[in-house]
Backbone as CSV, one residue per row, in Angstrom:
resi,resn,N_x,N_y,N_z,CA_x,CA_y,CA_z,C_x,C_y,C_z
1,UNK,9.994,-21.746,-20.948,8.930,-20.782,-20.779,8.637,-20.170,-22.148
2,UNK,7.457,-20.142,-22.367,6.807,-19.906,-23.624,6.915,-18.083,-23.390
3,UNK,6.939,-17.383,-24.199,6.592,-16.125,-24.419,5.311,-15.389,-23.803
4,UNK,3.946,-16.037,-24.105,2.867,-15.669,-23.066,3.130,-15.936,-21.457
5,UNK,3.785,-17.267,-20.581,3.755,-16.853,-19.649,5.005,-16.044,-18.975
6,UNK,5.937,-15.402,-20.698,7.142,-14.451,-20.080,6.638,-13.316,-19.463
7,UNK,5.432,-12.879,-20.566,5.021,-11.360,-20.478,3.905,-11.654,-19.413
8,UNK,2.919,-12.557,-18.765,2.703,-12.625,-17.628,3.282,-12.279,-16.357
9,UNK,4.252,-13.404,-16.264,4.982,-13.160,-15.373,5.686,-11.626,-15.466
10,UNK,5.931,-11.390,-16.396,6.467,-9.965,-15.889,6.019,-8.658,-15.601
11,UNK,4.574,-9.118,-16.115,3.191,-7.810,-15.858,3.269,-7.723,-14.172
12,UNK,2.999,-9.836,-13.792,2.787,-9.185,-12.243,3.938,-8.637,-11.406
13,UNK,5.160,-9.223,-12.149,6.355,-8.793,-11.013,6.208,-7.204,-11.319
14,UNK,6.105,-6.349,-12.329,5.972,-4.916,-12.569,4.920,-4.032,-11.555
15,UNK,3.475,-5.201,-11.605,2.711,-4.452,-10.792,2.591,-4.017,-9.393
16,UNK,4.033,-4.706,-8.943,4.143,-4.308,-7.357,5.130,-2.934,-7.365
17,UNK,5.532,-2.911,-8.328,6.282,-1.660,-7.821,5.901,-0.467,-8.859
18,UNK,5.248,-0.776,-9.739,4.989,0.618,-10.901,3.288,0.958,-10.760
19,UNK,3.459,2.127,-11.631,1.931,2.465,-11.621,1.423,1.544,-12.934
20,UNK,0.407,1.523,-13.378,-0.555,0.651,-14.050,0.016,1.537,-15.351
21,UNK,0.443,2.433,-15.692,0.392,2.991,-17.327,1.958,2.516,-17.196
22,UNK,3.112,2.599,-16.246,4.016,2.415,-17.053,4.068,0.715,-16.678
23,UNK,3.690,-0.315,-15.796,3.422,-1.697,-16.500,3.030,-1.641,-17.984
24,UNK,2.304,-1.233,-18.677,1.446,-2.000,-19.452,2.941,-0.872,-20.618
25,UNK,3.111,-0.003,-20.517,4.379,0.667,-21.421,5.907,-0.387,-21.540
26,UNK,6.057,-1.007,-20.333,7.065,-1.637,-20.204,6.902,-3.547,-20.938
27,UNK,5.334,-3.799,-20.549,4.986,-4.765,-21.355,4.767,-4.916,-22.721
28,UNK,4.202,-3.734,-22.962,4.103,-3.620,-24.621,5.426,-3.633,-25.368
29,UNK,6.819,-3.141,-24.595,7.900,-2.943,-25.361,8.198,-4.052,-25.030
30,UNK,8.443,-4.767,-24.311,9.009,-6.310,-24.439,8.248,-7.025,-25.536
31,UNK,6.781,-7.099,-25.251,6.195,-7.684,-26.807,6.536,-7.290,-27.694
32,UNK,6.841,-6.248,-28.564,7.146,-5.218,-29.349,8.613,-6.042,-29.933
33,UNK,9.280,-6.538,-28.780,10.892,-6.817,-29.010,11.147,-7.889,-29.271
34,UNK,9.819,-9.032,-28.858,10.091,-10.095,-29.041,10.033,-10.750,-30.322
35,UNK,8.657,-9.886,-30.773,8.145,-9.745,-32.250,8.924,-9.102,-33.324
36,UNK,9.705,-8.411,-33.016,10.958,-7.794,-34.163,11.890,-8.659,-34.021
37,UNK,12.034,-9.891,-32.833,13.485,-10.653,-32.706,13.143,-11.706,-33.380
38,UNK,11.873,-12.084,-33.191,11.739,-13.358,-34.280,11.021,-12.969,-35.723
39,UNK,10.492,-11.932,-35.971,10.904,-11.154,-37.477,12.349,-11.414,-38.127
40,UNK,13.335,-11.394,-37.042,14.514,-11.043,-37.737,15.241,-12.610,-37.890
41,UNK,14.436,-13.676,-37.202,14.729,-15.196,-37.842,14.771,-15.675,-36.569
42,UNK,15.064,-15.245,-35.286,15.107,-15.904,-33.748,13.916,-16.896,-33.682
43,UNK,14.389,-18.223,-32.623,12.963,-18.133,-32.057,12.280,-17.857,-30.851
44,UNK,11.494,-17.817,-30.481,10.695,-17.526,-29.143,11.327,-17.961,-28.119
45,UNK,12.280,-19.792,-28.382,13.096,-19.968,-27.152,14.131,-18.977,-27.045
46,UNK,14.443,-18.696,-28.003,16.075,-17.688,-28.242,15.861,-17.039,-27.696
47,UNK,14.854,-15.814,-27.897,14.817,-14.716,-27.269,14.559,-14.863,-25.875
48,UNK,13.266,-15.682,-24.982,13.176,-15.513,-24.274,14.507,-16.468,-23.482
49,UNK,15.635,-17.025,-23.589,16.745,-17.468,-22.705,17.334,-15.611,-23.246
50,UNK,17.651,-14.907,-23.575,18.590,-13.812,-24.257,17.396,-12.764,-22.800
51,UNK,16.553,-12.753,-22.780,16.087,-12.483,-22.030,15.854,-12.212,-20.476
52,UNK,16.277,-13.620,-20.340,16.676,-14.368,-19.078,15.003,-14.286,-17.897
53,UNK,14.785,-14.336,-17.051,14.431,-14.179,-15.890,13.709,-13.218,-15.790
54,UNK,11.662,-13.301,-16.002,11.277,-11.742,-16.386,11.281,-11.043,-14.812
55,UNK,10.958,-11.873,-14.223,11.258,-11.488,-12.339,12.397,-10.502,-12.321
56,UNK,13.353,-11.201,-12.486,14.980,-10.557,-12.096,14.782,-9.107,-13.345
57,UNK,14.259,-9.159,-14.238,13.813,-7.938,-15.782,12.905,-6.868,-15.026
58,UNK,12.271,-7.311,-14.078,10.914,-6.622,-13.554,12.103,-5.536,-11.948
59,UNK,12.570,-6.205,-11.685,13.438,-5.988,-10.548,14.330,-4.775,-10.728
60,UNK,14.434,-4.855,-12.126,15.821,-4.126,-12.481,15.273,-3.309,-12.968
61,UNK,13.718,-3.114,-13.823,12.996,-1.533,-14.400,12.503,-1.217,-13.459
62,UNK,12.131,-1.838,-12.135,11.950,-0.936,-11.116,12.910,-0.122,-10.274
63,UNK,14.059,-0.919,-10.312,15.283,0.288,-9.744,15.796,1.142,-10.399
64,UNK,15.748,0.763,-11.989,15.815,1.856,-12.506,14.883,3.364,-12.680
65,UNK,13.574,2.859,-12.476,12.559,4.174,-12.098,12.931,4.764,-10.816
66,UNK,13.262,3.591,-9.827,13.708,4.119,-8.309,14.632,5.330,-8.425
67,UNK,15.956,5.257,-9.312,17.221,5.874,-9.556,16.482,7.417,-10.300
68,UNK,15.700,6.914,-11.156,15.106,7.758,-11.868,14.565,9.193,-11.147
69,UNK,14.134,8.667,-9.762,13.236,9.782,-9.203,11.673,9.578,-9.500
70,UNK,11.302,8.352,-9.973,9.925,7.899,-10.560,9.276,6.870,-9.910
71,UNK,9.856,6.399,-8.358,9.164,5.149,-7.663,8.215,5.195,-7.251
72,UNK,7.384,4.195,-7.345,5.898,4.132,-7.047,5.943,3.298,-5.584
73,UNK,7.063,2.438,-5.037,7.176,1.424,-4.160,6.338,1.976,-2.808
74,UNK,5.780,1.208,-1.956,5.242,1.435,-0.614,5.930,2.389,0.345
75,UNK,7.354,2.137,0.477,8.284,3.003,1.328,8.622,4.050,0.874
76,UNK,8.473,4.566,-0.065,8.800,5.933,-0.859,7.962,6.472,-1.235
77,UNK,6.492,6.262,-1.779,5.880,6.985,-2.250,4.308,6.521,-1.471
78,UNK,3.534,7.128,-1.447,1.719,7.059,-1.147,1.446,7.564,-2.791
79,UNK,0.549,7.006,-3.392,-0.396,6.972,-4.505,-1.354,6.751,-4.695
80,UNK,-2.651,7.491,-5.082,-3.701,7.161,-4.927,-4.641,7.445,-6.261
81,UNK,-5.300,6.626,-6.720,-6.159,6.846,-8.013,-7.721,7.569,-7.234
82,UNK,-7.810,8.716,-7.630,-9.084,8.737,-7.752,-9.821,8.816,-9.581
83,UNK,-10.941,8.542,-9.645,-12.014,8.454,-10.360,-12.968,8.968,-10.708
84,UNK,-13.573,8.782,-11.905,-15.358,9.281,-11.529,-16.067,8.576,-10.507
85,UNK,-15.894,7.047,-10.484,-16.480,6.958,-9.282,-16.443,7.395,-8.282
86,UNK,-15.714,7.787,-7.619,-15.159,8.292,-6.538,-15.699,9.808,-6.204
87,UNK,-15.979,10.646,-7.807,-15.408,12.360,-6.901,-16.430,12.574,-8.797
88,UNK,-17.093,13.401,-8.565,-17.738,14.132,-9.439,-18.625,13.038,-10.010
89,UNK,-19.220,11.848,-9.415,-20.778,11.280,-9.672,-21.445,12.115,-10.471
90,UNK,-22.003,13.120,-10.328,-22.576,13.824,-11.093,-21.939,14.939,-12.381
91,UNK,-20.833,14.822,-12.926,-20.391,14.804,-13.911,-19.391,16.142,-13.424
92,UNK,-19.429,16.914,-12.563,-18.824,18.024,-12.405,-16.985,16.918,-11.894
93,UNK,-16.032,18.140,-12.689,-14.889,17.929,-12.147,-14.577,16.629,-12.732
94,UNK,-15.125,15.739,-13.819,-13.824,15.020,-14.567,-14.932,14.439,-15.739
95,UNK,-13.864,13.865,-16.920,-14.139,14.022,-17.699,-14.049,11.946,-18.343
96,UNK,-14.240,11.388,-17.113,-13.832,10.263,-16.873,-11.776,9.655,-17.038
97,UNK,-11.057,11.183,-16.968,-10.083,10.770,-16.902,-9.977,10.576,-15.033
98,UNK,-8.291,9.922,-14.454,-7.892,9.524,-13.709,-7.158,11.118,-13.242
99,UNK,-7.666,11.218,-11.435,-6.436,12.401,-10.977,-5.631,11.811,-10.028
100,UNK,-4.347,11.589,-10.115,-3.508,11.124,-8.983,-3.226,12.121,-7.881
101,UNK,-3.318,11.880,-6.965,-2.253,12.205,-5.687,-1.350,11.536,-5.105
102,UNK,0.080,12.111,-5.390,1.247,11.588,-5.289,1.401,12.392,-3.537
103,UNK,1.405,11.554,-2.762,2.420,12.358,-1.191,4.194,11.791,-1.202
104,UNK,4.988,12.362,-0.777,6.113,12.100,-0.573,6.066,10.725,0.745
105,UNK,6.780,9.855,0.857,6.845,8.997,1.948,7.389,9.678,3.023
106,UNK,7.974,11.145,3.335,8.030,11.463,4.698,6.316,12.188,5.201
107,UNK,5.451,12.266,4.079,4.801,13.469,4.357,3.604,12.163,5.103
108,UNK,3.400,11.053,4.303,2.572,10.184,4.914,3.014,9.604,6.485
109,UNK,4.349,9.692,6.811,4.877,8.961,7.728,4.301,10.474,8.945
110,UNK,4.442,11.482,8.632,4.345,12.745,9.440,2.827,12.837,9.654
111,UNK,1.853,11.922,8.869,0.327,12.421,8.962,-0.104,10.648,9.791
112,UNK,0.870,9.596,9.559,0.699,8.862,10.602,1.081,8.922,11.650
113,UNK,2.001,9.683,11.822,2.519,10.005,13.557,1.767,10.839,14.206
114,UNK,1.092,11.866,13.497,-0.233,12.695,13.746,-1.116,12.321,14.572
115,UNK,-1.695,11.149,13.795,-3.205,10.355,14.017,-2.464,9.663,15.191
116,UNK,-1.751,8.994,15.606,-1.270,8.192,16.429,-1.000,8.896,17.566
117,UNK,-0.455,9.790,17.642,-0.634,10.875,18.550,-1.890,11.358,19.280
118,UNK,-2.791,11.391,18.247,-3.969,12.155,18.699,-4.795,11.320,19.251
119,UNK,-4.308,9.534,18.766,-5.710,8.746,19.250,-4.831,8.242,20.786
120,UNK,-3.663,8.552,21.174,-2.748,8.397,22.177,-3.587,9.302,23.204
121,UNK,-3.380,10.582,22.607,-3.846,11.877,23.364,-5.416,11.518,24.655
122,UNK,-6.074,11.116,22.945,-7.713,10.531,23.421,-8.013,9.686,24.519
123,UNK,-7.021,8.468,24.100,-7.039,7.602,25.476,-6.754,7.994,26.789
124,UNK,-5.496,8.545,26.522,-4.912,9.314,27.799,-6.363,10.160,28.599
125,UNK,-6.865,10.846,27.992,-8.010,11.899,28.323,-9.423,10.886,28.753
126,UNK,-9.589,9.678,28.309,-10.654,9.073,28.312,-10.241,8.105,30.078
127,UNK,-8.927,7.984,30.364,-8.644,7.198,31.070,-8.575,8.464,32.391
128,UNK,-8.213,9.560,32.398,-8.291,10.712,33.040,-9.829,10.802,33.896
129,UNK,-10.640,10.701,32.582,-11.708,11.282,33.051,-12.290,9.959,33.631
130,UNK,-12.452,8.991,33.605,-12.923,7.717,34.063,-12.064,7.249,35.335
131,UNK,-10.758,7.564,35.586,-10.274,7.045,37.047,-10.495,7.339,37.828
132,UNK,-11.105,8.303,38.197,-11.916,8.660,39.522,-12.836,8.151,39.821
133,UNK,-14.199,7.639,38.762,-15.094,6.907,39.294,-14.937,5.544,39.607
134,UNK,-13.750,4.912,38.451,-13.500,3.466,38.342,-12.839,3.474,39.760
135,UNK,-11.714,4.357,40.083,-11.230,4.288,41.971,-12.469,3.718,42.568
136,UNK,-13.023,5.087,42.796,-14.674,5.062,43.671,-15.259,3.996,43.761
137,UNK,-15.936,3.543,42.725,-17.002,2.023,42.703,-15.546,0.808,43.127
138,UNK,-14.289,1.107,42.479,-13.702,-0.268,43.311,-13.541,0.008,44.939
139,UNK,-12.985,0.999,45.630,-13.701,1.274,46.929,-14.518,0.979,47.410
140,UNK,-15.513,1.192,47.266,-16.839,1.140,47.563,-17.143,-0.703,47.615
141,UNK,-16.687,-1.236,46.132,-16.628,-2.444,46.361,-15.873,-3.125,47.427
142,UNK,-14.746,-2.918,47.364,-13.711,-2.848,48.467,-14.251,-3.442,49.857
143,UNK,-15.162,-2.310,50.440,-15.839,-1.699,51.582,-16.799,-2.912,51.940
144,UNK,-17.433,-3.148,50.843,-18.646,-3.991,51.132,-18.168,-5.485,51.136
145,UNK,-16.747,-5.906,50.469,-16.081,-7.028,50.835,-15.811,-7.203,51.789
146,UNK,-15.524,-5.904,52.363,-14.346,-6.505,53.652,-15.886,-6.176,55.248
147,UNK,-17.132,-5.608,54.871,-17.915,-5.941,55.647,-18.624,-6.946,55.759
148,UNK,-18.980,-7.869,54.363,-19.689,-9.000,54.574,-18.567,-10.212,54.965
149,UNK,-17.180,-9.653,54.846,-16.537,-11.021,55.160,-16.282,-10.789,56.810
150,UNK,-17.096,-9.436,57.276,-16.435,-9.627,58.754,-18.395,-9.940,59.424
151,UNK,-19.468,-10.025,58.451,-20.743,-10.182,59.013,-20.591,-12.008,59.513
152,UNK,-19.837,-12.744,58.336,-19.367,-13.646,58.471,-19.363,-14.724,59.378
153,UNK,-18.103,-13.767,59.617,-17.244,-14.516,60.744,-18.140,-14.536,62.041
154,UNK,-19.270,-13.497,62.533,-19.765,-13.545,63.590,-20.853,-14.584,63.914
């Protein structure tokens, strides 16, 4: 493995678990390292076997942010980029920088049990108010079965 598809590969294994500024912080210092290792007479194979595995490299700066108190992962954290596109179109409220909202992963799990609840609630109430007529018209249907099957028989 050549050096370009080291630091590939290790951009995407980074991008599943980090935010986008510290990928591209964690990529730049591996380039950074590779380029001072063969400054110092290495070559590109050297370093990248000394290297090993940018997957298994990507694996291990993400548990270390995990340990850190800094995880970005699905089960621990909700993250969300907003934008100018998004929120001040008309120039009020940003300055084309990025505002995050970080939620804790219990606080998202507590605002999905919420909604799930409430659209539970809804049905429940929608099925309430509709079984009385749905009874009725099947009755009624009922009624008119069991008279044309006795007009029938005569």
């Amino acid at each position: 493995m050549n050096r370009t598809e080291f630091i590939e590969k290790l951009q995407r294994a980074l991008a599943g678990g980090l935010p986008s500024g510290q990928v591209a912080e964690n990529v730049r210092y591996y380039q950074d390292y590779i380029d001072s290792e063969m400054r110092r007479g290495r070559t590109e194979r050297q370093v990248m076997e000394q290297l090993g595995d940018p997957r298994l490299l990507a694996k291990s700066i993400i548990e270390a942010n995990k340990r850190a108190g800094t995880s970005y992962g699905s089960n621990q954290e909700f993250d969300e980029e907003v934008t100018d596109e998004t929120w001040g179109r008309n120039g009020e409220g940003g300055t084309g920088e990025s505002r995050r909202i970080v939620l804790p992963g219990w606080l998202v799990m507590l605002i999905v049990t919420v909604v799930v609840l409430l659209i539970i609630g809804l049905l429940t109430s929608l099925i309430a108010i509709f079984a009385p007529v749905i009874l009725a018209v099947l009755i009624v249907l009922l009624i008119i079965k069991l008279i044309q099957g006795n007009w029938r028989r005569r």
